[in-house]
C-alpha positions as CSV (number, residue, x, y, z in Angstrom):
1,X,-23.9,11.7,21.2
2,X,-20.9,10.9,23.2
3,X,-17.3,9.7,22.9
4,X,-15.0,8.0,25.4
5,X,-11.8,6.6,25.3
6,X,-8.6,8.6,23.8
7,X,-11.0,12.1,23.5
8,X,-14.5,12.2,25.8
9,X,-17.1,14.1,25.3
10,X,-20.3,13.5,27.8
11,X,-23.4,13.4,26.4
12,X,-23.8,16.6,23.5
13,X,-26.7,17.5,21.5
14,X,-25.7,16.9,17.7
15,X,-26.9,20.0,16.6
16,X,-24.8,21.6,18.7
17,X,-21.5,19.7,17.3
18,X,-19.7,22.1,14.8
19,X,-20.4,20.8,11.0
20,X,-22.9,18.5,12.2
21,X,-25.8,17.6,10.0
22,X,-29.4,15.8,11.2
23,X,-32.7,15.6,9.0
24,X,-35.9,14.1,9.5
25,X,-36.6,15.6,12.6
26,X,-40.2,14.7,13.5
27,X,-40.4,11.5,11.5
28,X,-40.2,8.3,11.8
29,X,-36.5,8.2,10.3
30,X,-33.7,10.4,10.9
31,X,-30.1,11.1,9.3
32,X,-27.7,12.3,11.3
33,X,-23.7,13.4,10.8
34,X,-21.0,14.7,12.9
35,X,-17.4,14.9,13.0
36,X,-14.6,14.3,15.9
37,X,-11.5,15.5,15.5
38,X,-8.8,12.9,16.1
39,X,-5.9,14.2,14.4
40,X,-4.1,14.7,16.9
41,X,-4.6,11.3,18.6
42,X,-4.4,7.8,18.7
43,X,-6.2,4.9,20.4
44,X,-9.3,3.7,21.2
45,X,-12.7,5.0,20.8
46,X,-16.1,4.0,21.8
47,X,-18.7,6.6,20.0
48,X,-22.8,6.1,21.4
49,X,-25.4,7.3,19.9
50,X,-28.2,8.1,21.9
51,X,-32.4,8.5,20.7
52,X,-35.3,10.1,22.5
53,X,-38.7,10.5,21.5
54,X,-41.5,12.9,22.9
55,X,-42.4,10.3,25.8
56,X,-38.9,10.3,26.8
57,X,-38.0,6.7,25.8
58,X,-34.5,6.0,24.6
59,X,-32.3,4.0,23.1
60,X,-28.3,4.1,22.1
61,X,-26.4,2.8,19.7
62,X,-22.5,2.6,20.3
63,X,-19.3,1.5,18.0
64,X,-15.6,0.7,18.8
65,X,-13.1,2.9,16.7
66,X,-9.5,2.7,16.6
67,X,-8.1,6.0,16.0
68,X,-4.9,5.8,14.1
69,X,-2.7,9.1,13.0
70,X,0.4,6.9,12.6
71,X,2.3,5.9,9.9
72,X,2.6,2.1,9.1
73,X,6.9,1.0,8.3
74,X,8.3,-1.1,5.8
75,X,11.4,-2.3,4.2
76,X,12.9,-4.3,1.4
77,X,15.1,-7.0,2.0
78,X,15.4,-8.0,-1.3
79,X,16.5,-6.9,-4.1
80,X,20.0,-5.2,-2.6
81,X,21.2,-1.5,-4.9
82,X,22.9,-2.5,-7.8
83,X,21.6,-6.2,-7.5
84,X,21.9,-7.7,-11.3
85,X,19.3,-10.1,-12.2
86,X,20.3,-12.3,-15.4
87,X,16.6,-14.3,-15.1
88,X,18.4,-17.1,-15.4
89,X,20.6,-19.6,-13.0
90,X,24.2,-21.1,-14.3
91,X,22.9,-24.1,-15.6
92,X,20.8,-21.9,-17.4
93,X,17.2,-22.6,-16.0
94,X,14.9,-19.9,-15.7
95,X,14.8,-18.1,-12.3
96,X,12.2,-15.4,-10.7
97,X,13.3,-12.1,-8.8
98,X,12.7,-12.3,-5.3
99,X,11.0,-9.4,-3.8
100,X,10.4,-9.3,-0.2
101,X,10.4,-7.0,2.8
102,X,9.0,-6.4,6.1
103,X,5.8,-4.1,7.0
104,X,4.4,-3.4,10.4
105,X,1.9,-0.9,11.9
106,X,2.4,0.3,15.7
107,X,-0.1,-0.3,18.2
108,X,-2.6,1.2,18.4
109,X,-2.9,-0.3,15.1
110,X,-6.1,0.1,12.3
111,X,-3.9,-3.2,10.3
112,X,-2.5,-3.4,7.6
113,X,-3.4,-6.6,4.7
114,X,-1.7,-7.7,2.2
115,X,-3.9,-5.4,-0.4
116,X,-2.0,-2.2,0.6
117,X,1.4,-3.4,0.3
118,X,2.4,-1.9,-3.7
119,X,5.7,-2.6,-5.2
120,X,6.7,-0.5,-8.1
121,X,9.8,-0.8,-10.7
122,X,10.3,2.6,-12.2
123,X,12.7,2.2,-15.5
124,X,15.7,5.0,-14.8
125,X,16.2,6.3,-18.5
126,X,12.3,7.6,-18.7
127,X,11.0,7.3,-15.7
128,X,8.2,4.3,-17.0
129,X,6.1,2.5,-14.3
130,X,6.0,-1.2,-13.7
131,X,3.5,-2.6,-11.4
132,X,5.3,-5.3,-10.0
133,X,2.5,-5.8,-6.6
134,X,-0.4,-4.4,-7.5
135,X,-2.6,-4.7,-4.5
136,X,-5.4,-6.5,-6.3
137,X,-7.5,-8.1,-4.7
138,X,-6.4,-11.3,-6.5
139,X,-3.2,-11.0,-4.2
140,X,0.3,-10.9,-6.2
141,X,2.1,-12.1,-2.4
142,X,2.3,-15.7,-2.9
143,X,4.7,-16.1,0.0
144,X,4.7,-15.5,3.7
145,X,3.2,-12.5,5.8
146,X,2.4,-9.1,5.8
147,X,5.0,-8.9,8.7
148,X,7.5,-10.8,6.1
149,X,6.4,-11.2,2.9
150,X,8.1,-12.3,-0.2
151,X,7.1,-12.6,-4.0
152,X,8.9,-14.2,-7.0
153,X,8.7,-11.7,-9.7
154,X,9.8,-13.2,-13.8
155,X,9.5,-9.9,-16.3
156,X,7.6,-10.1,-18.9
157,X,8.9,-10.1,-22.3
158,X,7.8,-6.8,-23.0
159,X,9.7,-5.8,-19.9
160,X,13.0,-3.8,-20.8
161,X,16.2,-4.6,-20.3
162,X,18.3,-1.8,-18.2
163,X,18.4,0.1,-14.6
164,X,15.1,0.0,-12.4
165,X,14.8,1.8,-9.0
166,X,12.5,-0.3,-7.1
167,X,9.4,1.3,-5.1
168,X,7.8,0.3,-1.9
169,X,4.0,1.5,-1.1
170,X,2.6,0.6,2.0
171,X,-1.2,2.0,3.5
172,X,-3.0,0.8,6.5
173,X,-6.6,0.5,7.3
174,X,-6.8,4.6,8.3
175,X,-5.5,5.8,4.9
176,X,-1.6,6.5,6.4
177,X,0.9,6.4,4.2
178,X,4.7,5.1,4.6
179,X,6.4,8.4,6.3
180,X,9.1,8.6,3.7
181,X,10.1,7.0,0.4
182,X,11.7,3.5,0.3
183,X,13.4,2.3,-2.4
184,X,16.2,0.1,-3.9
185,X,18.0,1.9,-6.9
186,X,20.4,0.7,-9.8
187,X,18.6,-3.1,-10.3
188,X,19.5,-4.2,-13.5
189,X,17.5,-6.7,-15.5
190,X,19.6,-8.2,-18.1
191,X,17.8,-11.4,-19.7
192,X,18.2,-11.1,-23.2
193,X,21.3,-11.6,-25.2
194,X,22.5,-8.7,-27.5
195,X,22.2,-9.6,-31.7
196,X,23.7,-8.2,-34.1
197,X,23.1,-8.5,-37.9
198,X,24.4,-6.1,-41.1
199,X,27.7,-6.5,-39.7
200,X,29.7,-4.9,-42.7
201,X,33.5,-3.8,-42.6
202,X,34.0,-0.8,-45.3
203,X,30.1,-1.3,-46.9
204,X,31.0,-5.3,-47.2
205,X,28.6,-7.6,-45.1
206,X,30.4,-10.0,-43.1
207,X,29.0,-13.2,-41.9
208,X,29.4,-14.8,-38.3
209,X,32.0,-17.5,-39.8
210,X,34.4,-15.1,-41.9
């Protein structure tokens, strides 16, 4: 085997590559496994394999790899801290959340898609999980790009009421993980209208009209 590009390494017996593994020497088929160490690069790769039997015919086999130790970015730009969000507009029609924000991965890049950008709400009194964009593959991201992308967000009923601290999660193709924690704190969601019933003044009920 041999690798060229951001590391080379001419032509190397995989036996002699340090936690290699090869089976099947002898036969017809043959499993083979090697590492490279890339951490501490990034670009491109080209890895070939190379096969030689007893009457010293050969063939190679070669792949492309980007090598990618870098972190991808992102950012919201919606919701602000301490945005409020009522659910519904002043004439009273119901209106979604906007969640949106920007990712990007530098070059050289292993991509990003729209599957590994994760928003979280996490409620402030006990620290409960909502999973706002879930990565599914059914795609929650119903507007724009991964560069810019956007999503209209309405709770669910069984949503509470009170302080969220939203959380941004973004992985690219190599497994990387944002570099440090994004988040918006202090969103309230306040939908639903207080009630109150058993009003009493000294042990006597009292009705809305009194």
């Amino acid at each position: 085997a041999k690798w060229e590009g951001v590391l080379n390494q001419n032509y190397i017996n995989i036996n002699s590559i340090p936690g290699a593994t090869i089976s099947g020497i002898g036969t017809l088929n043959v499993s083979y496994s090697f590492p490279i160490n890339t951490t501490a690069t990034n670009g491109n790769l080209i890895v070939t394999v190379r096969a030689e039997d007893d009457m010293s015919r050969s063939n190679e086999l070669a792949r492309d790899l980007v090598v990618d130790n870098t972190p991808p970015t992102g950012d919201f730009n919606t919701p602000a801290n301490n945005e409020l969000y009522r659910g519904k507009d002043q004439w009273n029609n119901p209106i979604p959340l906007i969640i949106s924000g920007t990712c990007a991965d530098s070059i050289p890049s292993s991509g990003l898609i729209l599957q590994y950008i994760k928003v979280n709400f996490r409620y402030q009194p006990d620290s409960s999980i909502v999973n706002v964009i879930d990565g599914s593959t059914s795609g929650k991201i119903a507007l724009g790009s991964i560069a810019n992308w956007s999503y209209e967000w309405t709770p669910a009923n069984s949503v509470k009421d009170g302080l969220y601290t939203a959380i941004l999660l973004v992985n690219d193709r190599a497994g990387n993980n944002l570099a440090s924690s994004v988040e918006r704190t202090n969103i309230r969601l306040a939908r639903f209208t207080p009630t109150m019933s058993n009003f009493r003044i000294n042990g006597v009920p009292i009705t809305p009209n009194m």
